[in-house]
C-alpha positions, -999 to +999 in steps of 0.1 A: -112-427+529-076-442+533-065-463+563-041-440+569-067-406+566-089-428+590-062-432+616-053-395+619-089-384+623-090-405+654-087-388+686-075-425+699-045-421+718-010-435+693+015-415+678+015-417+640+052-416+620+048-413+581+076-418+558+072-397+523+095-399+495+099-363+484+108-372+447+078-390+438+040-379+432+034-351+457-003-339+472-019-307+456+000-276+464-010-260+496+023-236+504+017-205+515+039-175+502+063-179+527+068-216+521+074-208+486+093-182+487+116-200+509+120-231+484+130-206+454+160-192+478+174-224+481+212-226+461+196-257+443+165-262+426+168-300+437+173-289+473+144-263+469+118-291+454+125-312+485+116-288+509+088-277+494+076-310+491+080-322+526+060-291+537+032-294+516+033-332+527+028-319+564+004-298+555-017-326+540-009-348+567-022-325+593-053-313+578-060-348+572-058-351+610-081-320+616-105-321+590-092-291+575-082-272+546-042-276+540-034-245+528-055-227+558-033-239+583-016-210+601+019-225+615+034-198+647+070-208+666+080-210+701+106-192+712+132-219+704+119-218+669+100-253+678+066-255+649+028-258+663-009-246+654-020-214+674-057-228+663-051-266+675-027-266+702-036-302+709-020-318+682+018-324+683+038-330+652+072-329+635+089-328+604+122-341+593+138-342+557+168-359+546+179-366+511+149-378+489+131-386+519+111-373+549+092-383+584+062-367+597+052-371+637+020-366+644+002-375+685-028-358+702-018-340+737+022-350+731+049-330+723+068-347+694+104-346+682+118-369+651+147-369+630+162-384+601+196-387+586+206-404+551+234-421+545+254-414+516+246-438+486+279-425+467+300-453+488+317-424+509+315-425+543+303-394+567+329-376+579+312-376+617+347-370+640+345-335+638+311-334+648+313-362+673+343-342+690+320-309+690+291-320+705+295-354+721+307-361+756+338-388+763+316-416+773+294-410+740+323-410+716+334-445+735+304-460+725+312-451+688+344-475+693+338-508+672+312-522+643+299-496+616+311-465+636+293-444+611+259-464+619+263-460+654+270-423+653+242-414+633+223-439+655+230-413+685+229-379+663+195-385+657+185-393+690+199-365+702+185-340+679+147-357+683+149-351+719+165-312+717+134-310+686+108-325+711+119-298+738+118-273+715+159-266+720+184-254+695+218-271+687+234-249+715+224-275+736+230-305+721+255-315+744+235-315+773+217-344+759+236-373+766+232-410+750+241-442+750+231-476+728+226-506+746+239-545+733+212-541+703+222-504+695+188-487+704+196-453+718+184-446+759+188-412+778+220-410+802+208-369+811+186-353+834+162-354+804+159-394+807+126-391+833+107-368+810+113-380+776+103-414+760+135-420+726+125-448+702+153-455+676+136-458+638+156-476+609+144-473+572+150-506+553+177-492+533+201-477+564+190-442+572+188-435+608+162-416+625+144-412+660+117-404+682+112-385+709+080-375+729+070-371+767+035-380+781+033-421+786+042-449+762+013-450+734+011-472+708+035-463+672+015-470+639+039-468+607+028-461+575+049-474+547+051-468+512+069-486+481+097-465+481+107-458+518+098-483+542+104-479+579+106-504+605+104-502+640+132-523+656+123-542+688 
């Protein structure tokens, strides 16, 4: 058994994040019919491969958690559209894809929320004013002032969608989350949502931005690395 297959059959309290390149080897294919049909309706076939990939990853991922068969696993939505197991309520998780790449979130007795966003590898920067002016407030889009702009922005984006994912919230509310970055550029909670969320800020080697969000107390984070997408936990 793998080190990391060990570690999610523990009940030991942590909160597991796994980084999985979506363009690589992938597990045996566990989709159901939904999840496949859903990857052929994408406009491209690339796009399509991803997706299907990072689900089946999840899928793998969490039976490897339970002890159970992958493609058994029978996924139901809250009413903000929010993933979980009807069959194991106890376990939270969370899925993000960007790009070739993906996170999975994965605690006992926690609700979970993670995102990820790639940067572009083209040389072209993000065009993130339009969106900053949407959905940020003025004292967010002052900390954007200064340094790599773009790496701050995305810094913030992604907290502020692992928090909405952790509640279980749509975009609609986006601006009610508010954050700021501190001297070292790690994201903190300005909102009401500051005394029941933890945020950790998560930095693959080559850039991407991504985040972490939970409630519950602080619990230990285990990363599991691979060759082609490493992730680092900045302190």
């Amino acid at each position: 058994m793998s080190a990391l297959r060990q570690a999610l059959a523990a009940s030991g309290p942590a909160i597991d994040v796994i980084a999985v390149p979506l363009d690589g080897p992938r597990c045996p294919d566990a989709l159901s019919p939904a999840e496949r049909l859903h990857a052929e309706r994408f406009f491209r076939p690339r796009d399509g491969a991803r997706y299907a990939a990072a689900r089946n990853a999840l899928r793998h991922l969490l039976a490897a958690a339970l002890d159970a068969d992958p493609a058994r696993l029978a996924f139901a939505a809250e009413s903000g559209g929010k993933p979980w197991l009807p069959a194991h309520p106890e376990l939270g998780f969370n899925l993000s894809h960007s790009g070739d790449a993906a996170l999975v979130a994965l605690a006992r007795g926690l609700r979970l929320g993670v995102d990820l966003e790639q940067r572009r590898r083209d040389g072209r920067e993000l065009e993130w004013r339009g969106i900053a002016e949407s959905y940020f407030s003025a004292r967010e889009r002052l900390t954007l002032d200064g340094g790599d702009a773009t790496r701050r922005f995305l810094r913030m984006w992604t907290a502020k969608e692992a928090v909405l994912k952790a509640m279980g919230s749509g975009l609609s509310e986006l601006a009610d989350v508010e954050i700021a970055l501190d001297q070292a550029d790690r994201p903190r909670l300005l909102s009401a949502h500051r005394d029941q969320w933890r945020l950790q800020a998560l930095e693959t080697e080559d850039g991407h931005a991504a985040a972490l969000a939970h409630d519950g107390p602080p619990l230990p984070l285990r990363q599991w690395r691979t060759q082609e997408f490493t992730l680092s936990f900045p302190t």
